[in-house]
N, C-alpha and C positions, 0 to 999 in steps of 0.2 A: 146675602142680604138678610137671610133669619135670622144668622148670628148678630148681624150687626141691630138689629131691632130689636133685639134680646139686652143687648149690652145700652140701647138708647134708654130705653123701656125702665132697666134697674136704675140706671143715673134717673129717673124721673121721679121713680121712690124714693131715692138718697134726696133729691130736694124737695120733696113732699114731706122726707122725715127731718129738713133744715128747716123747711118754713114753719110747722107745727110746734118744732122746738123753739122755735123763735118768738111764735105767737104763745104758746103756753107762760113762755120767761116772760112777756110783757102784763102776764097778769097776775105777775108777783110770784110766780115758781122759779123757785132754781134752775138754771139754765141743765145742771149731770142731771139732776131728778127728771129734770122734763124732756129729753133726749129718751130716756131709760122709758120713760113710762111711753112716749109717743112710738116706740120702736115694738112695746109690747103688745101696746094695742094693734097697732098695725100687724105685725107677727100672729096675732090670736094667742101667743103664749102665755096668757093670763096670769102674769106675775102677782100673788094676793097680799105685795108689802103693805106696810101701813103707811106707804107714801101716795099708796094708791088712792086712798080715800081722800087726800088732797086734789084727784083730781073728781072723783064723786061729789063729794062733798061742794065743788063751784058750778057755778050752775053755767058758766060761758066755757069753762074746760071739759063739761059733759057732755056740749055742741061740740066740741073741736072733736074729743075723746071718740062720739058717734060715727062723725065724717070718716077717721082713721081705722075704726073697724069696719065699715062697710068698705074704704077703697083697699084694705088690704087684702079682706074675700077678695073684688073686684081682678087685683093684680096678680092672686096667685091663678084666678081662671086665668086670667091673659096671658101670663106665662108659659103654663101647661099647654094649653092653645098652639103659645108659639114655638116651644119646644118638639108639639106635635107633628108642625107644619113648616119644621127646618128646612125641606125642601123645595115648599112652594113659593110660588111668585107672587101671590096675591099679597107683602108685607107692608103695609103703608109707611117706609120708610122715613121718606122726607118729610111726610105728615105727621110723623111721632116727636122727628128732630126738631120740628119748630115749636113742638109741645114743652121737649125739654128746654130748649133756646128761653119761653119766654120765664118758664120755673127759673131757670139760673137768675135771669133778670128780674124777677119778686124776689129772689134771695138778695141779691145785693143791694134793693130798694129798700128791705126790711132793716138792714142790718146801717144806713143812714142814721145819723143821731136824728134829723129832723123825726122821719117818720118813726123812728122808737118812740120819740117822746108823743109825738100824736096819738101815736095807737097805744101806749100805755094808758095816756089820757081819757081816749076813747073808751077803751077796756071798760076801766075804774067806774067810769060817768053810766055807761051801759047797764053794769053790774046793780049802781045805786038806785037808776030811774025804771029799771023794768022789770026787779025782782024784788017779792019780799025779802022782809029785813031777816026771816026765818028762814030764809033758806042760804043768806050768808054764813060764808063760812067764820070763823071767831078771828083770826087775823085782820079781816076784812071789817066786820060788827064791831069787837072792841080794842082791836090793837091797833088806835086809829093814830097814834102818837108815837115818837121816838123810845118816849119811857115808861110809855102804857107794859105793862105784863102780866101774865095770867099763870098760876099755880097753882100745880097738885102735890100738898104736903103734904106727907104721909107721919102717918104718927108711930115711933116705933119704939121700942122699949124703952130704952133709954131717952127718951124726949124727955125737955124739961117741962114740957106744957102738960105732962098728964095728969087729972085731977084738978085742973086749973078752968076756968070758963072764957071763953074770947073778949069779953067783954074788958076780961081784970088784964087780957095781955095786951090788946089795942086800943089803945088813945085816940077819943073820939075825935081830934085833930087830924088822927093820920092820916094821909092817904090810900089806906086800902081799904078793901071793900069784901069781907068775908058772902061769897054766892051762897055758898052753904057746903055742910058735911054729910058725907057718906060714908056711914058705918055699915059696912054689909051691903044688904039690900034695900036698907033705910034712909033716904032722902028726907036729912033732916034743913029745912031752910027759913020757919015761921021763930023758931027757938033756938037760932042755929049758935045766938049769943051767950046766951046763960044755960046753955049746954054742956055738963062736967065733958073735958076732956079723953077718951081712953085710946089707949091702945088699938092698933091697928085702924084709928079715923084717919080716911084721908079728908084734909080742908080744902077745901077750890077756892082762890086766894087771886083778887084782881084788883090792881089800882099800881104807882107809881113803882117803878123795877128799885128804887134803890132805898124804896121809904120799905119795901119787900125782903129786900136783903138784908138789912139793917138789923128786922125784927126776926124773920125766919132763917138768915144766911143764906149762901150764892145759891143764886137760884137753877145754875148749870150742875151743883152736886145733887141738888134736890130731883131733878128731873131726869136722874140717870134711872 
């Protein structure tokens, strides 16, 4: 019976790490990213990618992110526990199986088109109404549209824009929207217009992805 409570027990983490990865994807993460990162929390093996700060950085994946490290502690005691007590009788067997039993049954309820699209809805609506707008994350704040995009062009020798001012390269028609530039440790953003261009400025560059392309080129070699 200890083995077999051992073996119910893990299946209950595997669907605790299906539903988590499920509920993370409905708020807009990648479904690889969000397996990887809810497996690390849970594990404690604090992976420090920069994928991770996509889940810091959301304030409903911070609540999921909290849950998964405390039930991970939670489950390595339980383990040990019952690894301990392989031979005793006291295993609440049946009472674990129906635990796992209704976990399966939330997985396959999640993975409905109905309730994806509810609870992504949910999510989103959640996100808007009960957190400042400062603490969204920029996907979320300004990539509210198919061809909304945000860029970090980097200025490097060979650019044609150097010595040149924003002003003389973008038409006040266009659709983009210069945030401002940082040279170094200088956050320049009141003058960020009639600013000579140099070397090494990166410009944080927001508004239409192809009116962006057009004028700075693909925004997928920029961002390597």
């Amino acid at each position: 019976m200890g083995v077999l409570f051992i073996l119910i027990y893990l299946g209950i983490v595997l669907a605790v790490i299906e539903i988590n990865s499920l509920l993370f994807s409905y708020t807009g993460l990648d479904k690889h990213v969000a397996r990887f990162q809810v497996i690390s929390m849970l594990t404690g093996t604090g992976f420090t990618t920069g994928e991770s700060e996509l889940i810091i950085d959301h304030p409903i994946r911070r609540r999921l992110g909290a849950f998964l490290i405390l039930f991970g502690a939670f489950s390595l005691a339980v383990i040990i526990s019952a690894i301990s007590n392989l031979l005793s009788d006291e295993f609440y067997t049946t009472k674990i199986s129906i635990a796992a039993v209704v976990l399966i049954i939330i997985i396959f309820m999640l993975k409905m088109p109905q309730i994806k699209s509810f609870l992504s809805e949910k999510l989103e609506h959640e996100l808007e109404e009960h957190f400042d707008f400062r603490d969204l994350p920029i996907r979320d704040a300004l990539l509210t549209d198919e061809s909304d995009q945000i860029l970090d062009y980097f200025i490097d020798e060979s650019c044609q824009f150097i010595g040149k001012e924003l002003r003389n390269i973008i038409e006040e028609d266009a659709d983009i929207l210069v945030l401002y530039i940082q040279r170094g440790d200088l956050k320049i953003r009141k003058d960020r217009l009639v600013t000579v261009i140099q070397e090494g400025d990166h410009i944080i560059i927001y508004g239409d992805e192809n009116a962006i392309e057009e004028k700075f080129g693909p925004i997928e070699y920029q961002q390597k």
